[in-house]
C-alpha positions in Angstrom: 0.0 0.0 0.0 1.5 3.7 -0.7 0.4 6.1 1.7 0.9 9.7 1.6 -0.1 13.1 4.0 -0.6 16.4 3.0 -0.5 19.3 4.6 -1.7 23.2 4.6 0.0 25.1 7.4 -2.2 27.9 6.6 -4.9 25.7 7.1 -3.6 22.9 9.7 -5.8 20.7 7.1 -4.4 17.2 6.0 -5.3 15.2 3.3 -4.9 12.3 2.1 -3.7 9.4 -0.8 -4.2 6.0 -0.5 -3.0 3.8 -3.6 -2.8 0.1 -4.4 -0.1 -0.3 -6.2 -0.5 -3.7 -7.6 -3.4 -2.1 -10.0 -1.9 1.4 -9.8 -5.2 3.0 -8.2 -5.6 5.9 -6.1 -8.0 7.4 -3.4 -7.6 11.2 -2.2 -9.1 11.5 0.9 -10.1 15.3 2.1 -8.3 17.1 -1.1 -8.2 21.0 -1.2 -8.2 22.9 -4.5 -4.3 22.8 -4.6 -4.2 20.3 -6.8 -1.4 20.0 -8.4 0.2 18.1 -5.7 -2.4 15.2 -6.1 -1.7 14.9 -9.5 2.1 15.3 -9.3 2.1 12.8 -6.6 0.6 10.2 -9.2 2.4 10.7 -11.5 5.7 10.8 -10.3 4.1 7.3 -8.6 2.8 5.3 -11.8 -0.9 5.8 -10.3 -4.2 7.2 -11.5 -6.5 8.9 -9.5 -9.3 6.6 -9.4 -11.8 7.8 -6.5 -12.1 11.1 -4.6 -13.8 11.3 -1.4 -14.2 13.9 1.5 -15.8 13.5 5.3 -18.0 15.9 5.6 -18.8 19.1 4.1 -16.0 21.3 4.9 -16.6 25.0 6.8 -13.0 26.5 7.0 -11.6 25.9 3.2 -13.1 25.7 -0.5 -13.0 21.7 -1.2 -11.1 20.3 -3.9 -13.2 16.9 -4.3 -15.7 17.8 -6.7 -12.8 19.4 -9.1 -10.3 16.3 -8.8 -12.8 14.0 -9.9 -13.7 15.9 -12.9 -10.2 16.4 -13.8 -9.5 13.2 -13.5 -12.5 11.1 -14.1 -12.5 9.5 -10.8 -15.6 8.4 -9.1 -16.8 11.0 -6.3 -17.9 9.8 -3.1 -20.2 11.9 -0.5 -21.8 11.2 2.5 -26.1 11.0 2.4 -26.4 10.8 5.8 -27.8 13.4 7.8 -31.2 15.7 7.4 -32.0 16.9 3.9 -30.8 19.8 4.4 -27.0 18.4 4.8 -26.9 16.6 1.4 -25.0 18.1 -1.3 -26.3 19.8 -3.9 -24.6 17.9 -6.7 -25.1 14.4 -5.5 -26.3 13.1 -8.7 -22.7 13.5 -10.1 -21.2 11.1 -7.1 -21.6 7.7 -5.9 -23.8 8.5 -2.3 -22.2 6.9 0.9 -24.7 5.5 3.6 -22.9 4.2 6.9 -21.2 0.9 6.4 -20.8 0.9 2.3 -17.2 0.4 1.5 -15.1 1.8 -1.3 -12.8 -0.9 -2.9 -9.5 0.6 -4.8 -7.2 -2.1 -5.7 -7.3 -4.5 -1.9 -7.7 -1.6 -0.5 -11.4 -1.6 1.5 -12.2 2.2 3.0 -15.6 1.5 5.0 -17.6 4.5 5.9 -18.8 5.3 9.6 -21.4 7.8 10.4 -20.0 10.1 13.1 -22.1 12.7 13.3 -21.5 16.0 16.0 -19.1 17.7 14.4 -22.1 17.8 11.3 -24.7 15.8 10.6 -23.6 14.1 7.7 -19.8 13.5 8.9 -18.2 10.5 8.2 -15.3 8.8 9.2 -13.3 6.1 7.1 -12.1 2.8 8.1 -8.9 1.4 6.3 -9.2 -2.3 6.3 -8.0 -5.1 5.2 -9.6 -7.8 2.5 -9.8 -10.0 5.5 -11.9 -7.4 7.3 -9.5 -6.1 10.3 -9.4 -2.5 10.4 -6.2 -0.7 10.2 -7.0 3.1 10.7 -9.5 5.7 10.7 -9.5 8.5 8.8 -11.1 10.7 11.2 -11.8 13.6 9.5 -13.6 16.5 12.1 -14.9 13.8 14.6 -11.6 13.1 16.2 -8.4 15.3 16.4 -4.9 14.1 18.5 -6.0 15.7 22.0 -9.3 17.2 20.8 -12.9 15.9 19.2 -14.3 18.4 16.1 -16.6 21.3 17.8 -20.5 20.7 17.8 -21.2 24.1 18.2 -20.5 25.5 14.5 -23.9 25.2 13.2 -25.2 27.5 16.0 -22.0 29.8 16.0 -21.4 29.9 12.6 -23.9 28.5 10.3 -26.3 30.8 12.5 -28.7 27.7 13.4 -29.7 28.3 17.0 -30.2 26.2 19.6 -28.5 23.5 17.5 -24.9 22.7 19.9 -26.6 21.0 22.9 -27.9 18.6 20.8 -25.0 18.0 18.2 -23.0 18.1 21.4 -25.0 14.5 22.4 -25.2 13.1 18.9 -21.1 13.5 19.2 -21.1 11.8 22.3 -23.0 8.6 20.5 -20.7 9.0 17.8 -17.4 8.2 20.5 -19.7 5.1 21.9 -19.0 3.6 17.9 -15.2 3.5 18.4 -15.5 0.7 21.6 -15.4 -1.9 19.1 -12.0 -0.9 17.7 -8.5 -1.5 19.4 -6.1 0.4 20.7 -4.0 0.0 18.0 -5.8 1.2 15.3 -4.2 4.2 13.7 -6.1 7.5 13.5 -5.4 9.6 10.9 -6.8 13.4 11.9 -8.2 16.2 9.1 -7.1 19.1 11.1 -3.9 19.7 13.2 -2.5 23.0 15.6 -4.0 25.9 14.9 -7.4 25.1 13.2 -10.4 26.8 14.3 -12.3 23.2 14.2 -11.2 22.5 17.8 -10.3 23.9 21.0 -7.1 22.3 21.7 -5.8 20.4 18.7 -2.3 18.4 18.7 0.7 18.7 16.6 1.7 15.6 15.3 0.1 13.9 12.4 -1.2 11.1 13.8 -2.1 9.2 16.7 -3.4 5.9 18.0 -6.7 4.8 19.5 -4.9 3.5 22.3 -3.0 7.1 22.8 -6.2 9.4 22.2 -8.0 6.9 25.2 -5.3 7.5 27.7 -4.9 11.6 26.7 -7.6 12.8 24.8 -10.6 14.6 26.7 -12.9 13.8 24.5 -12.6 9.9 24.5 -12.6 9.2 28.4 -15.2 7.1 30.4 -17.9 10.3 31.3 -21.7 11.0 31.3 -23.3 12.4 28.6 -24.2 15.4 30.9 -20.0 16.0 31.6 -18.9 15.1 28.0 -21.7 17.6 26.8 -20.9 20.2 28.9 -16.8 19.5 28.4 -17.5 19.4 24.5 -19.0 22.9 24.4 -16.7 24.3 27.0 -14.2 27.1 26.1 -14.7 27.0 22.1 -12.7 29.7 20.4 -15.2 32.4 18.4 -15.2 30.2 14.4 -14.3 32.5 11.8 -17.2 34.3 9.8 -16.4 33.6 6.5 -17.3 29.4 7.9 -20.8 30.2 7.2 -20.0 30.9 3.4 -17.6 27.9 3.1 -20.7 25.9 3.9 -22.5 26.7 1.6 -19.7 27.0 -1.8 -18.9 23.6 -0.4 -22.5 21.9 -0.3 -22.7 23.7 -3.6 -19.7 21.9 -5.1 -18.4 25.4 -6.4 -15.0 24.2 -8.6 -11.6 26.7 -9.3 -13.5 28.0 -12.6 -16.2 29.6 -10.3 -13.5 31.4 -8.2 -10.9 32.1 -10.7 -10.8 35.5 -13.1 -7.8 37.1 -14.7 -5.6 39.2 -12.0 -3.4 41.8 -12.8 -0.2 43.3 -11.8 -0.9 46.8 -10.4 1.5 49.6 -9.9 1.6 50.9 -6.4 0.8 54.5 -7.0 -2.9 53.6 -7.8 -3.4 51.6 -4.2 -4.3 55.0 -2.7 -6.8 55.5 -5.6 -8.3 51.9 -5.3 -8.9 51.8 -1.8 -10.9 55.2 -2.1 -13.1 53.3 -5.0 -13.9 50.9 -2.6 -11.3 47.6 -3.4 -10.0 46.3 0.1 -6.1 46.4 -0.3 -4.4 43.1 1.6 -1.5 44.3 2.6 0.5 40.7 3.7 3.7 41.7 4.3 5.3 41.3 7.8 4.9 43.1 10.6 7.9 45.4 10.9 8.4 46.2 7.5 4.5 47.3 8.1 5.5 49.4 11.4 7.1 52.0 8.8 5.6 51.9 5.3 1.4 51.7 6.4 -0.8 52.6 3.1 -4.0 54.3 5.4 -6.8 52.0 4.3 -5.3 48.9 3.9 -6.3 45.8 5.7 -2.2 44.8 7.0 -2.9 40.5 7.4 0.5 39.1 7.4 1.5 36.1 5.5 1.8 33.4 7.9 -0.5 30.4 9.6 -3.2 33.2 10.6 -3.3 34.3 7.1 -6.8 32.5 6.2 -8.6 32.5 9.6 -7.9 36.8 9.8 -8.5 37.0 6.0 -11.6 35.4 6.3 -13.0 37.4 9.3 -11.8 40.5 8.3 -11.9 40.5 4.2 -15.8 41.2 2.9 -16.5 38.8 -0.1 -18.9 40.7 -2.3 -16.0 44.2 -2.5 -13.6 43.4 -4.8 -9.4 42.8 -3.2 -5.9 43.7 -4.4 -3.1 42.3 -2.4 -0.3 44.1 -1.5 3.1 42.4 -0.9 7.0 42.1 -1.2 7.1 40.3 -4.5 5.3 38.4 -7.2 6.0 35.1 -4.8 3.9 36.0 -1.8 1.5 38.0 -4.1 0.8 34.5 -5.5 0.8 32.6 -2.1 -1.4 34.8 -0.7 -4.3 35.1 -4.1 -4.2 31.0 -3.8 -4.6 31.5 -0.3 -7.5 33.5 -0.3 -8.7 31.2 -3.4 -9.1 28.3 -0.7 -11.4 30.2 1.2 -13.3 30.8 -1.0 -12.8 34.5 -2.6 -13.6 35.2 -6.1 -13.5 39.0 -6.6 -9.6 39.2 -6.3 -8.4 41.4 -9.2 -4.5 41.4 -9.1 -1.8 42.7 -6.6 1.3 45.2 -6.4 4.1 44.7 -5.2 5.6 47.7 -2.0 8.6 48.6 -4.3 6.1 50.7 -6.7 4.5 52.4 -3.8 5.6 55.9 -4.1 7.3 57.3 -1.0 5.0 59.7 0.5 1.9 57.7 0.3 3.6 56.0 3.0 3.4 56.5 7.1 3.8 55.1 10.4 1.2 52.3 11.4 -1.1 53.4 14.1 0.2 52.3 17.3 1.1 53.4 21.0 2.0 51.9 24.3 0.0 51.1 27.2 1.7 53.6 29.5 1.3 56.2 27.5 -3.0 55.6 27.5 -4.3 58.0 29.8 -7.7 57.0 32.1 -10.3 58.1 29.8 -9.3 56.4 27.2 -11.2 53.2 25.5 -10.0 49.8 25.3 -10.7 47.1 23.0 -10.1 43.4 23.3 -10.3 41.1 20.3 -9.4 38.4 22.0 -11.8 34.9 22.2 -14.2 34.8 24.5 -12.6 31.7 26.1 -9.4 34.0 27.1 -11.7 37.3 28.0 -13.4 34.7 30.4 -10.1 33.9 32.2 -9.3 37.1 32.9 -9.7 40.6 31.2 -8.9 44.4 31.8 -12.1 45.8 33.4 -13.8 48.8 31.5 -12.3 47.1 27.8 -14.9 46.7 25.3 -15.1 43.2 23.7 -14.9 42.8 20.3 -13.3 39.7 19.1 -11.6 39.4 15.9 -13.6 37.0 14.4 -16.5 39.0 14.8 -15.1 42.2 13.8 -16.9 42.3 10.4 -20.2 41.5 11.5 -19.7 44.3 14.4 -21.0 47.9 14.3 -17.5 49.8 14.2 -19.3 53.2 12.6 -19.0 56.2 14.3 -16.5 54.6 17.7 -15.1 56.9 19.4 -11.0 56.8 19.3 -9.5 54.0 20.7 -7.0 51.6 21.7 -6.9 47.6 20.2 -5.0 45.2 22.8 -5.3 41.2 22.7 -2.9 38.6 23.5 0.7 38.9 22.0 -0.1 42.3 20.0 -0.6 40.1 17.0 -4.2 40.3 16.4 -4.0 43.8 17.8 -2.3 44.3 14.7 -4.9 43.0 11.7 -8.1 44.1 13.7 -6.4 48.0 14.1 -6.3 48.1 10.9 -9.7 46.9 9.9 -10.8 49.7 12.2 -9.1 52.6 10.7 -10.2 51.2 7.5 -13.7 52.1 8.5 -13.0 55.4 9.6 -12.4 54.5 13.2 -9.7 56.4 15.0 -7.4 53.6 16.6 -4.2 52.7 17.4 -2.6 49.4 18.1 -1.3 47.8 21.5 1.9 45.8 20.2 2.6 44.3 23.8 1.6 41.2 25.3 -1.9 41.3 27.7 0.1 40.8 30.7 2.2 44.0 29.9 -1.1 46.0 29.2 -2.5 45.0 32.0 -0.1 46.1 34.3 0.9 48.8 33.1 -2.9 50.0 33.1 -3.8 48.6 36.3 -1.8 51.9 37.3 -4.2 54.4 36.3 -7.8 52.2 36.3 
C-alpha cells in the first residue's frame, strides 16, 4: 500500500492518498483545491486517480473533491447521511455513501462510519483489510490528537440556534462507535495545531486509538451530561467567512467559479483603489509594516493566521488587491484567499512601486502612554476574556469584527494577547474610519501597566 499526508500550514488541514499499487489505483481522501500536488504525486508514482472522497462538508476551506474528480475522471464519493438539508447539492454527479458501504480501490477496503457531531452528515473512514480487520481511521472532524471536532459551529457559525446542545449528544453517540475498535488502530486526523475546528488540537500527524484513550478529553469514560458540557466548554469564536464555506462547499463550487484574470498593479494607484472601494491586503510582515502603512489597507501578514484573519476580516462581495514584497507572496497569498473561498480578487502590487509619500507610520502606542479616559478594545476569544480581562475594555473579538458595528467609535486603543491580532483588527478599524491605534505588547504587559491608572 503507498500512503501519503498532505499538509496546509495555513490551514492545519491534511489530506490524504491511498494507492494500491498492484493495479496502480488511487483514493484522495479530504483534497483542497491545490491540486497539483495530487496529481504530481501520481504521477511521479505510476498511479491514477481513481476515486475522490471527503468527510463531511468542509466549513473552513473551498474543497477540492468535486474538481479532482472531474479532472481526472474518478468516481466521487459523498456522504447522504444526515437531514436533507445536509446533502450536497450535486449528489447526482457522485456515488452516495450510507454508513457501512465500503469503497474498494485495488485490496484496498475504505468502509464508511457515520459520526455525526461535528455535522450531521460527517463521516469517518475505516482502512481495512480484504480479510476485514481495520487498520486506521481516517477521522476527519470527529476526532483530532487531543481534541474531538466542535459541535457548536452550526449555532456559531452556520447561525442555526439552539442546534450545539444537541449536536454536542449526537457527538457523544458517535465516540460510543469506536468501543469496538483496538487500541491499536491508527487515527489519521483532518485538522492539526492551529485550526479553528477544535479547542485544543495536537501537533503531530497522527495518533493511535490506544493514545487518544489515555490523553484525549474527548474519549474518556464520562456522562453524557459532563462530556456535553466538556465538549461545548471554552470553544474559540469560528471564523465568519465558515458560514460561506458551507455553503460554496454543499454547492460543489469548482476553481472556474473562483478564478478571473488578476493583474499586476502599480503601487501608485493603491491609494486611488482603496478610495473606489477595493479592500487592499497588505501581507507583508509586521515590521516592515510598522514603517511603510498605506491608510486604508487591511495589513494580514502572511503566515498560519493568514486565512482565519482574512476570512473574518476581508468582505466577499467588494472586490481585493493584495499588497506584498514580491510576485511570490503575491501569488501565495491570491491562492490563499482562493481556498477560502474569494472570487473577486483582481491582481496585486508589489511595496517597491509604492511611491514614498503615500507611505506613514502604522497606528500604534503603548499602554503607559494611554491616559484613564481612554477606550480599550479586546479582540481576544471569548474563552481567554473569560479567564481574565482588563475591566472597562470593550469586547470585540476578531472574528466577529466584520459583522460588528464599528461606525462612528469613538477613538481608541486595540490590545489582545501577543499584540498580533492587535495588529490586523487595528487596521480593519481605521479602514472604516475608526480612530485607533494598536497595542503591540503582550496582555500581561497591558495589563499592568494600566492597572496603574484604572
Amino acid at each position: 500500500m503507498i500512503f501519503e499526508r498532505f499538509f496546509d500550514d495555513m490551514l492545519a488541514q491534511a489530506s490524504y492518498l491511498v494507492a494500491c499499487p498492484g493495479v496502480c489505483e488511487a483514493i484522495v481522501i479530504d483534497p483542497t483545491t491545490n491540486l497539483d500536488r495530487y496529481l504530481d504525486f501520481a504521477e511521479r508514482n505510476g498511479l491514477k486517480i481513481t476515486h475522490v472522497t471527503e468527510t463531511h462538508i468542509h466549513a473552513d476551506f473551498v474543497s477540492g473533491s468535486r474538481e479532482l474528480a472531474l479532472r481526472t475522471g474518478a468516481q466521487l464519493h459523498v456522504s447522504d447521511e444526515g437531514p436533507a438539508e445536509w446533502k450536497y447539492a450535486f449528489s447526482d454527479s457522485a456515488r452516495l455513501l450510507k454508513d457501512g458501504d465500503t469503497i474498494r480501490v485495488g485490496n484496498v477496503i475504505l468502509r464508511a462510519i457515520h459520526t455525526p457531531g461535528h455535522t450531521p452528515e460527517h463521516l469517518t473512514f475505516g482502512l481495512e483489510t480484504v480479510a476485514g480487520e481495520t487498520l486506521g481511521l481516517f477521522t476527519g472532524d470527529f476526532v483530532f490528537v487531543g481534541d474531538l471536532g466542535r459541535p457548536d459551529l452550526l449555532e456559531t457559525a452556520a447561525g442555526m440556534a439552539n442546534t450545539m446542545e444537541a449536536s454536542a449528544k449526537v457527538l457523544y453517540q458517535s465516540v460510543q462507535k469506536l468501543a469496538k475498535y483496538d487500541d491499536s488502530v491508527i487515527l489519521w486526523p483532518g485538522h492539526g495545531a492551529g485550526s479553528a475546528c477544535g479547542k485544543s488540537l495536537g501537533g503531530t500527524p497522527e495518533s493511535s486509538l490506544g493514545q487518544e484513550r489515555r490523553h484525549n478529553w474527548g474519549l474518556q469514560p464520562q456522562s453524557e451530561a459532563a462530556f456535553v458540557a466538556a465538549a461545548l466548554a471554552n470553544q474559540p469564536e469560528p471564523p465568519s467567512y465558515f458560514a460561506e464555506m458551507k455553503r460554496v462547499n454543499k454547492l460543489g463550487l469548482i476553481a472556474e467559479d473562483f478564478a478571473m484574470p488578476f493583474r499586476r498593479y502599480a503601487g501608485s494607484v493603491l491609494r486611488d483603489l482603496i478610495a473606489d472601494g477595493y479592500q487592499v491586503i497588505d501581507v507583508r510582515p509586521r515590521p516592515t509594516v510598522l514603517n511603510q502603512y498605506l491608510h486604508g489597507s487591511l495589513t494580514i501578514p502572511l503566515g498560519r493566521s493568514f486565512t482565519n484573519w482574512a476570512g473574518s476580516l476581508v468582505e466577499f462581495e467588494r472586490p481585493v488587491v493584495v499588497l506584498s514584497n514580491s510576485e511570490i507572496d503575491g501569488n501565495l497569498a491570491i491562492a490563499a484567499l482562493r481556498s477560502i473561498g474569494f472570487r473577486r480578487i483582481f491582481g496585486y502590487a508589489t511595496s517597491a512601486g509604492v511611491p514614498q509619500d503615500h507611505w506613514q507610520p502604522f497606528p500604534q502606542t503603548r499602554s503607559e502612554n494611554l491616559d484613564a479616559t481612554a477606550a480599550l478594545v479586546d479582540v481576544r476569544s471569548g474563552a481567554e476574556r473569560v479567564e481574565d480581562h482588563i475591566p472597562g475594555s470593550k469586547h470585540l473579538p476578531i472574528y466577529r469584527l466584520l459583522g460588528s458595528v464599528v461606525e462612528n467609535m469613538p477613538p481608541c486603543a486595540v490590545h489582545c494577547g501577543s499584540g498580533a491580532r492587535a495588529f490586523a483588527a487595528t487596521s480593519f478599524l481605521v479602514s472604516k474610519g475608526v480612530p485607533a491605534e494598536a497595542l503591540l505588547e503582550s496582555f500581561a504587559s497591558v495589563q499592568k501597566n494600566l492597572a496603574k491608572d484604572r
